[in-house]
N, CA, C and O atoms as a GROMACS GRO file, in nm:
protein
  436
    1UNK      N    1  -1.668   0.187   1.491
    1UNK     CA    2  -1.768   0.282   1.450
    1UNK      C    3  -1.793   0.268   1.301
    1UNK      O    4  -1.696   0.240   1.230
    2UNK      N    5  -1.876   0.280   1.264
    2UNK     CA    6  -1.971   0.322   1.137
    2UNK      C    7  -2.033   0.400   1.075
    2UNK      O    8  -2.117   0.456   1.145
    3UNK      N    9  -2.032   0.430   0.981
    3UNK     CA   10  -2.124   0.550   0.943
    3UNK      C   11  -2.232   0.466   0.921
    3UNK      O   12  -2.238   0.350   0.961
    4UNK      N   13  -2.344   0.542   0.838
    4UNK     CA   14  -2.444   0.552   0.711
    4UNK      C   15  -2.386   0.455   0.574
    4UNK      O   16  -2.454   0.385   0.499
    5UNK      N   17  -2.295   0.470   0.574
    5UNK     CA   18  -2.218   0.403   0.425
    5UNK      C   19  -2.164   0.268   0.440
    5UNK      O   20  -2.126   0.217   0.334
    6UNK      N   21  -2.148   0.187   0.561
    6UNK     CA   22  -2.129   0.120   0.588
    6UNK      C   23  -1.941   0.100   0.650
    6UNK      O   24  -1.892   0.005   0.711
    7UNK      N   25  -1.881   0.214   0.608
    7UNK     CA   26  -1.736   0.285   0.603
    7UNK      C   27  -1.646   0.228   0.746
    7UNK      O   28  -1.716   0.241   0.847
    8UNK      N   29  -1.572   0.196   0.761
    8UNK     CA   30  -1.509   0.191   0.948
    8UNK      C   31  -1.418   0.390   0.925
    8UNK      O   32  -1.364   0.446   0.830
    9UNK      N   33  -1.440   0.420   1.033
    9UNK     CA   34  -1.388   0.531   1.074
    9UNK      C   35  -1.338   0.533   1.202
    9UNK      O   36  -1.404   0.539   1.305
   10UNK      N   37  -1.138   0.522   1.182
   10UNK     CA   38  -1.089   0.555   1.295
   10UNK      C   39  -1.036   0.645   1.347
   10UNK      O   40  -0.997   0.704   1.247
   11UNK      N   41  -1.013   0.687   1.405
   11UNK     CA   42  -1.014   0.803   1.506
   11UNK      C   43  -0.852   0.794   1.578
   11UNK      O   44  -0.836   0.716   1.672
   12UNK      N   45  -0.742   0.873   1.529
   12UNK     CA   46  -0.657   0.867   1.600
   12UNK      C   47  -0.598   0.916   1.729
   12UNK      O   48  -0.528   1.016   1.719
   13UNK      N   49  -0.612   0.865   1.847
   13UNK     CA   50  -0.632   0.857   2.000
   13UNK      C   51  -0.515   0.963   2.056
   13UNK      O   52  -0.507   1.048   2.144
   14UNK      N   53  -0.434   0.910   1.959
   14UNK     CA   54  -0.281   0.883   2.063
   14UNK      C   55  -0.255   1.038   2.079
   14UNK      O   56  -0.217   1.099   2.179
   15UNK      N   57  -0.296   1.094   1.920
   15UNK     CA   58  -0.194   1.232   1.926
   15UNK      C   59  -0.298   1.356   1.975
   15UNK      O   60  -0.273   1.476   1.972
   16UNK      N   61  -0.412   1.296   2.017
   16UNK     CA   62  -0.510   1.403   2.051
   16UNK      C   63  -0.490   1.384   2.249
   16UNK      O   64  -0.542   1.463   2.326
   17UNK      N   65  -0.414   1.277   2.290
   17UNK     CA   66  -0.394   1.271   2.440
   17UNK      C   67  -0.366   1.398   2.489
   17UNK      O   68  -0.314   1.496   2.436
   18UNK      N   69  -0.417   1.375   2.617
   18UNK     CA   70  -0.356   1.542   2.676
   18UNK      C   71  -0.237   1.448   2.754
   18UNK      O   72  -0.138   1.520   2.749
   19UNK      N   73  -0.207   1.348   2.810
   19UNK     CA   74  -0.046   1.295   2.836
   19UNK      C   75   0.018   1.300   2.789
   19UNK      O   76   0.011   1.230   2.688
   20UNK      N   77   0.135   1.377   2.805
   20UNK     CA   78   0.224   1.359   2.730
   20UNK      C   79   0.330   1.268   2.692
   20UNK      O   80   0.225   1.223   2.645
   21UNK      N   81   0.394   1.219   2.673
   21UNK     CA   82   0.492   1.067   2.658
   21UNK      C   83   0.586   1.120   2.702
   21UNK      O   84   0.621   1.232   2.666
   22UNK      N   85   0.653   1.045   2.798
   22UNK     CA   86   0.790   1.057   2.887
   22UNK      C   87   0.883   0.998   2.813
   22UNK      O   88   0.877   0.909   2.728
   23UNK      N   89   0.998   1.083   2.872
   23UNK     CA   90   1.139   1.047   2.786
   23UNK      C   91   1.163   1.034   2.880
   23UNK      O   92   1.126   1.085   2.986
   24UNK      N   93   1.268   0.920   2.837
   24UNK     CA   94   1.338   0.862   2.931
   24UNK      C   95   1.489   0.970   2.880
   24UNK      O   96   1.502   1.044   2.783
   25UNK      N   97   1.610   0.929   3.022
   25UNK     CA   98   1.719   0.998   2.996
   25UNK      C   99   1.781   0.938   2.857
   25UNK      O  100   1.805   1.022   2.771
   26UNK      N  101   1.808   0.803   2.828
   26UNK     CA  102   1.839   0.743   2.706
   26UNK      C  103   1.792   0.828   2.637
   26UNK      O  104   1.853   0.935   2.624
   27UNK      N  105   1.719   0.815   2.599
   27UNK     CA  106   1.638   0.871   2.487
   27UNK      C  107   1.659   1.034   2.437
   27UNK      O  108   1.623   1.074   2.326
   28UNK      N  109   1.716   1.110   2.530
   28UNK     CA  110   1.708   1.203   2.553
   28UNK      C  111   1.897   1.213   2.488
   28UNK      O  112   1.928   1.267   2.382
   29UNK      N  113   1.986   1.153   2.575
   29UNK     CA  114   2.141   1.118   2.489
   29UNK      C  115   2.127   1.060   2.331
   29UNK      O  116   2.197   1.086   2.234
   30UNK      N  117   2.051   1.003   2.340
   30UNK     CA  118   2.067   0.889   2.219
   30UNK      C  119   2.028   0.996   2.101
   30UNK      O  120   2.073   0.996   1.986
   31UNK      N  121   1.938   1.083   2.156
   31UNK     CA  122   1.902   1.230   2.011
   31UNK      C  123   2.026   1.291   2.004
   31UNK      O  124   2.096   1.261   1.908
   32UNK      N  125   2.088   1.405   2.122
   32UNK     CA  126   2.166   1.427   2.126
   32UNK      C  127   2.327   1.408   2.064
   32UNK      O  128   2.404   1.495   2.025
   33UNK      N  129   2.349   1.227   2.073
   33UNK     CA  130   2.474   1.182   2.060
   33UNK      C  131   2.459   1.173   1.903
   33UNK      O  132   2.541   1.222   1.826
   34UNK      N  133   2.371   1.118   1.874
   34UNK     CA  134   2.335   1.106   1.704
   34UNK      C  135   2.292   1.225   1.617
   34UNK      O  136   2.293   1.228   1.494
   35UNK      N  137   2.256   1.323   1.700
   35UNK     CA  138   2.224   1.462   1.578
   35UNK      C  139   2.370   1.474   1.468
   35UNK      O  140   2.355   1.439   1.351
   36UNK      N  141   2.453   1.504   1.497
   36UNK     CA  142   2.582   1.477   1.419
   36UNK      C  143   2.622   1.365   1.396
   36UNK      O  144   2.705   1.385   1.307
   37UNK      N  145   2.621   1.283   1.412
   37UNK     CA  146   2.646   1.137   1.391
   37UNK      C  147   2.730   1.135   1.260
   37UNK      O  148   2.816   1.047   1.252
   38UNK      N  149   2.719   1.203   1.179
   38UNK     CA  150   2.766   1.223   1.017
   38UNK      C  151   2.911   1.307   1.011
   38UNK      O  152   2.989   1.273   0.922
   39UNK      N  153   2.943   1.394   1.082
   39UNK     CA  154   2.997   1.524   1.109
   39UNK      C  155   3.141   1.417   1.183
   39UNK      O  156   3.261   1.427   1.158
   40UNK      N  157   3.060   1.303   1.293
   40UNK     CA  158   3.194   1.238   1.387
   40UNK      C  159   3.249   1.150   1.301
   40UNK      O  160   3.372   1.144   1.307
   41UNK      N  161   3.167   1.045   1.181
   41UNK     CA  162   3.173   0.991   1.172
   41UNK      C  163   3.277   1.040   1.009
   41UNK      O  164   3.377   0.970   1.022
   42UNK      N  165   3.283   1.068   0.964
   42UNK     CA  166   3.370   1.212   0.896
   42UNK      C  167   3.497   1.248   0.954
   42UNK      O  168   3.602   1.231   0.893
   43UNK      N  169   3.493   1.286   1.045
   43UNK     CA  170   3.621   1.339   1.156
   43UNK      C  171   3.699   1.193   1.167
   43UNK      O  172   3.821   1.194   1.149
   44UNK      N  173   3.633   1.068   1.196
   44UNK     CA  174   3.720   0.963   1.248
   44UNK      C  175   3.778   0.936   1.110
   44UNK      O  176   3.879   0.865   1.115
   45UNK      N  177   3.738   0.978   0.981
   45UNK     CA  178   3.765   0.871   0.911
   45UNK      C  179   3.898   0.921   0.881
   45UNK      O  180   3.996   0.848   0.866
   46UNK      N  181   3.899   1.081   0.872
   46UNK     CA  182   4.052   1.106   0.856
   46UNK      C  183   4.147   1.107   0.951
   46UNK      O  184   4.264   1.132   0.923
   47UNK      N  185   4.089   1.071   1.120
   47UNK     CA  186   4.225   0.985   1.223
   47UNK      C  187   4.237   0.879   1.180
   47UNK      O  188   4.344   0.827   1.213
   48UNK      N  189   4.135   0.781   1.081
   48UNK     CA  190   4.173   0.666   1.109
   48UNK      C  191   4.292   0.629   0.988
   48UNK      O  192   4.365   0.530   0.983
   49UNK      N  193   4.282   0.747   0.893
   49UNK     CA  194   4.339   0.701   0.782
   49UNK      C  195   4.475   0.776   0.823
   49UNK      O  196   4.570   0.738   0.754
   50UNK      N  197   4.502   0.856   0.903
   50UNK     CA  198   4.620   0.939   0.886
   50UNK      C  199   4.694   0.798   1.000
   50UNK      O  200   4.804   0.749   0.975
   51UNK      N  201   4.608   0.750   1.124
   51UNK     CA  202   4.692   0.670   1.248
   51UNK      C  203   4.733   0.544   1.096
   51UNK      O  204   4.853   0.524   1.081
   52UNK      N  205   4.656   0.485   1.016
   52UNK     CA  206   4.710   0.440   0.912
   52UNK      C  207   4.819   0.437   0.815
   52UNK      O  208   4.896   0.346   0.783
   53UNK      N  209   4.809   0.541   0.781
   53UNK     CA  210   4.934   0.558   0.754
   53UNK      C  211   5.080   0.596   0.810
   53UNK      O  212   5.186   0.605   0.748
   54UNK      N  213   5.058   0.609   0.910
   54UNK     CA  214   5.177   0.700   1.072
   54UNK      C  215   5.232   0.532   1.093
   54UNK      O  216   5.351   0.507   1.075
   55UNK      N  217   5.152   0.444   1.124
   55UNK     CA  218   5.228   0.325   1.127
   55UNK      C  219   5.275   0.283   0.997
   55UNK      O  220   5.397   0.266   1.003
   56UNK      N  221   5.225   0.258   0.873
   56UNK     CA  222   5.277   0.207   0.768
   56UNK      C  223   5.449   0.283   0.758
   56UNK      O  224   5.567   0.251   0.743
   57UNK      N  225   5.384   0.369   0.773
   57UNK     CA  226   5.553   0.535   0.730
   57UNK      C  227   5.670   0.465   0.897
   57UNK      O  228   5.791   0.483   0.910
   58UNK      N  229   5.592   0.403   0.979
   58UNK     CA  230   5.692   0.404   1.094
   58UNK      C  231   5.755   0.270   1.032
   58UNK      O  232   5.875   0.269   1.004
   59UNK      N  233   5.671   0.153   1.009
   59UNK     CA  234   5.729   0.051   0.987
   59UNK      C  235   5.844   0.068   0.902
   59UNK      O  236   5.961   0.053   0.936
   60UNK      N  237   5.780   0.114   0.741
   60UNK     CA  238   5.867   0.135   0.685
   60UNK      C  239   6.033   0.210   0.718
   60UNK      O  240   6.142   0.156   0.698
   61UNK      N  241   6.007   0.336   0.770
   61UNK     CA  242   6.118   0.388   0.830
   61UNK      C  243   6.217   0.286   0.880
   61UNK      O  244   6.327   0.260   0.832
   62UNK      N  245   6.144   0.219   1.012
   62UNK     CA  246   6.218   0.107   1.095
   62UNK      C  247   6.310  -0.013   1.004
   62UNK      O  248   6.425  -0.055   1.023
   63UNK      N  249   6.194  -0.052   0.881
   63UNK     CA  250   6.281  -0.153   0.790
   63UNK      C  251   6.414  -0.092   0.704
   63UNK      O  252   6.497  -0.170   0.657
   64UNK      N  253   6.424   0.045   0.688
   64UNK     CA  254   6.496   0.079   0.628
   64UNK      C  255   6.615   0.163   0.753
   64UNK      O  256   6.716   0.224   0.719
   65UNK      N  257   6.586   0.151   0.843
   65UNK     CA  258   6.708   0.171   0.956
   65UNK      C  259   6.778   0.057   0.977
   65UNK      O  260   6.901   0.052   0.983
   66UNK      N  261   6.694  -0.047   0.989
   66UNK     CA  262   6.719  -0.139   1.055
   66UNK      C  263   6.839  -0.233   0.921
   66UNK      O  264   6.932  -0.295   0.972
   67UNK      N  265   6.830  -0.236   0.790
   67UNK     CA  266   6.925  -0.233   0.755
   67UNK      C  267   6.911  -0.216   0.610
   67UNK      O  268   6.826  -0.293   0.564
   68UNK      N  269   6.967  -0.140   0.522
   68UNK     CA  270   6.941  -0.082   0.447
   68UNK      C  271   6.936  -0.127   0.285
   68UNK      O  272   6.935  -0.054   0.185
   69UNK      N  273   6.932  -0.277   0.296
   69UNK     CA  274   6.887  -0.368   0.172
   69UNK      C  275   6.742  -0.350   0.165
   69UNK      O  276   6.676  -0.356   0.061
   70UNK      N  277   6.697  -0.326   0.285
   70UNK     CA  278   6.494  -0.370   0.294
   70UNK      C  279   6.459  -0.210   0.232
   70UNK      O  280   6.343  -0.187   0.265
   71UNK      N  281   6.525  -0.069   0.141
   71UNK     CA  282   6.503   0.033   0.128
   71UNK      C  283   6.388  -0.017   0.044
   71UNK      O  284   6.281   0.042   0.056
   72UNK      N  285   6.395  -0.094  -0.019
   72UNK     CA  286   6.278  -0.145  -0.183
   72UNK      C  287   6.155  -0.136  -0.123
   72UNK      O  288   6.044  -0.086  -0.143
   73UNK      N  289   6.242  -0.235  -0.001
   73UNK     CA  290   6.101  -0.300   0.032
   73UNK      C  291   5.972  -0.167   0.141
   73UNK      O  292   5.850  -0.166   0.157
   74UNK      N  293   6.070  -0.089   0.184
   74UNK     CA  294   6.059   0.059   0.262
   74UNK      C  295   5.957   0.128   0.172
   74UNK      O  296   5.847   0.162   0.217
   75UNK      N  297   5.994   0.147   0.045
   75UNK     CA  298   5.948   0.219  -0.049
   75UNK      C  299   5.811   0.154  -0.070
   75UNK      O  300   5.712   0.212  -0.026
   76UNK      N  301   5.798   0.046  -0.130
   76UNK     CA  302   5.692  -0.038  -0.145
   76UNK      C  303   5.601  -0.034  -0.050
   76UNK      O  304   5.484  -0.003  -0.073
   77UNK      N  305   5.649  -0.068   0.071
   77UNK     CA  306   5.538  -0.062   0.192
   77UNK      C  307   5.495   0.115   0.223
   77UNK      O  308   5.378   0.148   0.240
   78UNK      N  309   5.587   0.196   0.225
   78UNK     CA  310   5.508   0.320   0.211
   78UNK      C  311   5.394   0.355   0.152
   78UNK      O  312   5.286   0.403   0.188
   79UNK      N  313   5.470   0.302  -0.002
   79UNK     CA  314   5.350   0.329  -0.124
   79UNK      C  315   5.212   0.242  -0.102
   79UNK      O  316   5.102   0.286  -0.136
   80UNK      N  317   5.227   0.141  -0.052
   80UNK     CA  318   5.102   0.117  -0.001
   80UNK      C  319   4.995   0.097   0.136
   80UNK      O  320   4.892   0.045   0.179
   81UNK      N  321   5.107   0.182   0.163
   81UNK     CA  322   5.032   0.259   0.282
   81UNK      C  323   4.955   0.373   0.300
   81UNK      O  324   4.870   0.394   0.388
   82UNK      N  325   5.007   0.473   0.176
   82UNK     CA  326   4.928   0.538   0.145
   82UNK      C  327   4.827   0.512   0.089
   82UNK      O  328   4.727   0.584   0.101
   83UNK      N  329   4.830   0.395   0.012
   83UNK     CA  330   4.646   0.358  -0.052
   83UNK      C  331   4.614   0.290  -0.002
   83UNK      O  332   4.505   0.245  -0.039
   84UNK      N  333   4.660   0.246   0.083
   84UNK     CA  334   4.542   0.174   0.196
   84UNK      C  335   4.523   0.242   0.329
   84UNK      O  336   4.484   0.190   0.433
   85UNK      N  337   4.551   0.345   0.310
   85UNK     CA  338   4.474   0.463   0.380
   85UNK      C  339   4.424   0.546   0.338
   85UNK      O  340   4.396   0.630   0.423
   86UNK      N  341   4.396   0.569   0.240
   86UNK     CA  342   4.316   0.646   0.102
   86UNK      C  343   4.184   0.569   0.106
   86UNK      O  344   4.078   0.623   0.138
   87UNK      N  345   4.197   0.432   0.070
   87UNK     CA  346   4.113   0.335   0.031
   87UNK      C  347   4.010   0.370   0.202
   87UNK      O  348   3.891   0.401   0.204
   88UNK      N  349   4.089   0.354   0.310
   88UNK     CA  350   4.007   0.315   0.411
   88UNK      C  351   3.940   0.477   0.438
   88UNK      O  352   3.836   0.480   0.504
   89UNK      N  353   3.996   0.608   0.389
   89UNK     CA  354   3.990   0.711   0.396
   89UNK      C  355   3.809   0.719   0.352
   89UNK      O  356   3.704   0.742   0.413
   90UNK      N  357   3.861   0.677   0.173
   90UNK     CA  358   3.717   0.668   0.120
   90UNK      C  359   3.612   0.632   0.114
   90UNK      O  360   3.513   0.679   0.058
   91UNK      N  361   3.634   0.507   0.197
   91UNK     CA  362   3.511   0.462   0.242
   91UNK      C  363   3.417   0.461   0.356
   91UNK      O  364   3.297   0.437   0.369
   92UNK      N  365   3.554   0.512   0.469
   92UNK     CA  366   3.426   0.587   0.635
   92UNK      C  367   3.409   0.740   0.542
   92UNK      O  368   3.291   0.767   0.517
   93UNK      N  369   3.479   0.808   0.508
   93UNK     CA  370   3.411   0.946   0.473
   93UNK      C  371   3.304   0.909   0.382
   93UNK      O  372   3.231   1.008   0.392
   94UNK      N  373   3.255   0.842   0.312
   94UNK     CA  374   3.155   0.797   0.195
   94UNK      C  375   3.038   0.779   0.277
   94UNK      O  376   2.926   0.822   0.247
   95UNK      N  377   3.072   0.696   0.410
   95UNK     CA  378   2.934   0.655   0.516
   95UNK      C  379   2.918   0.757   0.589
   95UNK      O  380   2.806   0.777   0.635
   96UNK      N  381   3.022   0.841   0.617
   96UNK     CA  382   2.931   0.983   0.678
   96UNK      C  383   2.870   1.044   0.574
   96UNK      O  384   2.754   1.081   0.596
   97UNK      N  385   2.924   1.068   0.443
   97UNK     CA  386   2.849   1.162   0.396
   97UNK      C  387   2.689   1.132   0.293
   97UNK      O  388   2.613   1.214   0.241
   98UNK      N  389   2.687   0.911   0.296
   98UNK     CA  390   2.559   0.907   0.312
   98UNK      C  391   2.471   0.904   0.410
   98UNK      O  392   2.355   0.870   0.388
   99UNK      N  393   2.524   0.947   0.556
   99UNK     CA  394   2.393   0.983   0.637
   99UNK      C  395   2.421   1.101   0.600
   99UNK      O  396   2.306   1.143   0.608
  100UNK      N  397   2.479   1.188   0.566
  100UNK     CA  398   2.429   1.335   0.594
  100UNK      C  399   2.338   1.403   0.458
  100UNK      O  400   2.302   1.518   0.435
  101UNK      N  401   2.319   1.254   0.369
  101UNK     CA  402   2.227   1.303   0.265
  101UNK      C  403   2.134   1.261   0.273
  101UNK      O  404   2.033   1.309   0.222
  102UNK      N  405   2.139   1.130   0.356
  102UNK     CA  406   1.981   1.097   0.376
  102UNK      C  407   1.917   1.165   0.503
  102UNK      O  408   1.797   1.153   0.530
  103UNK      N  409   2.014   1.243   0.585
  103UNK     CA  410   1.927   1.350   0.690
  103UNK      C  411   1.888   1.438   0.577
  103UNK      O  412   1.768   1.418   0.560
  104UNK      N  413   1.939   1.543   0.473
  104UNK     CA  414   1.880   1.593   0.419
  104UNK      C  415   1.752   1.588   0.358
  104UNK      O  416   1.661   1.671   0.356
  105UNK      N  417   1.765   1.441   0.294
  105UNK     CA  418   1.648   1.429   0.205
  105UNK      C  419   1.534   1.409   0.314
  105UNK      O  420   1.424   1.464   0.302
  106UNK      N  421   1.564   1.335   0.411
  106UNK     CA  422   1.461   1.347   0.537
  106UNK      C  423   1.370   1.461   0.578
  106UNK      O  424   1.252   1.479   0.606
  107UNK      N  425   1.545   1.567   0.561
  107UNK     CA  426   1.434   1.693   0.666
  107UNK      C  427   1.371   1.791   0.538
  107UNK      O  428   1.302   1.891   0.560
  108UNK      N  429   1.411   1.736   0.380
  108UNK     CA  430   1.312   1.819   0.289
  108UNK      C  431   1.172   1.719   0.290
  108UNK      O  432   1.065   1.778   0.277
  109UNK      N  433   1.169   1.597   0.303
  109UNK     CA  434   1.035   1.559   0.313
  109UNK      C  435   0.966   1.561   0.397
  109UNK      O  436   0.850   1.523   0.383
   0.00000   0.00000   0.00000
């Protein structure tokens, strides 16, 4: 179409339909499972860092039962078991809590 001005003028179809668009069941979970998506993804990060450290603390324990020269080495592996479950701590909680700022900034624009 055309005007007088020589202009193209289009006309958007879709959202003036009286059909409505079917959801499928997917579609319908996939909103659902992801509305929080930020909230789970948050929650895992501190199982994943605590099951992290629960083994580091077991190993260690075990090396220092098992006979009691490896205590150094007990100590050492503790200590970095805790920061490398810190470390892994900080970085899934960091990815939940940039989706839950870019849902924000989403739902202010």
């Amino acid at each position: 179409m055309s005007n007088s001005e020589n202009e193209m003028v289009f006309e958007d179809i879709s959202s003036s339909s009286p059909y409505a668009k079917k959801v499928s069941a997917a579609e319908v979970y996939a909103e659902g499972a992801f509305k929080n998506i930020d909230k789970v993804i948050k929650a895992i990060s501190f199982l994943i860092s605590i099951g992290t450290f629960l083994i580091f603390a077991g190993i260690a324990v075990a090396l220092a039962i098992f006979d009691p020269v490896f205590i150094i080495l007990s100590i050492g592996l503790a200590i970095f078991g805790i920061l490398f479950s810190l470390i892994l701590l900080f970085l899934i909680y960091g990815l939940g809590h940039i989706i839950t700022q870019n849902k924000e900034i989403l739902r202010r624009l």
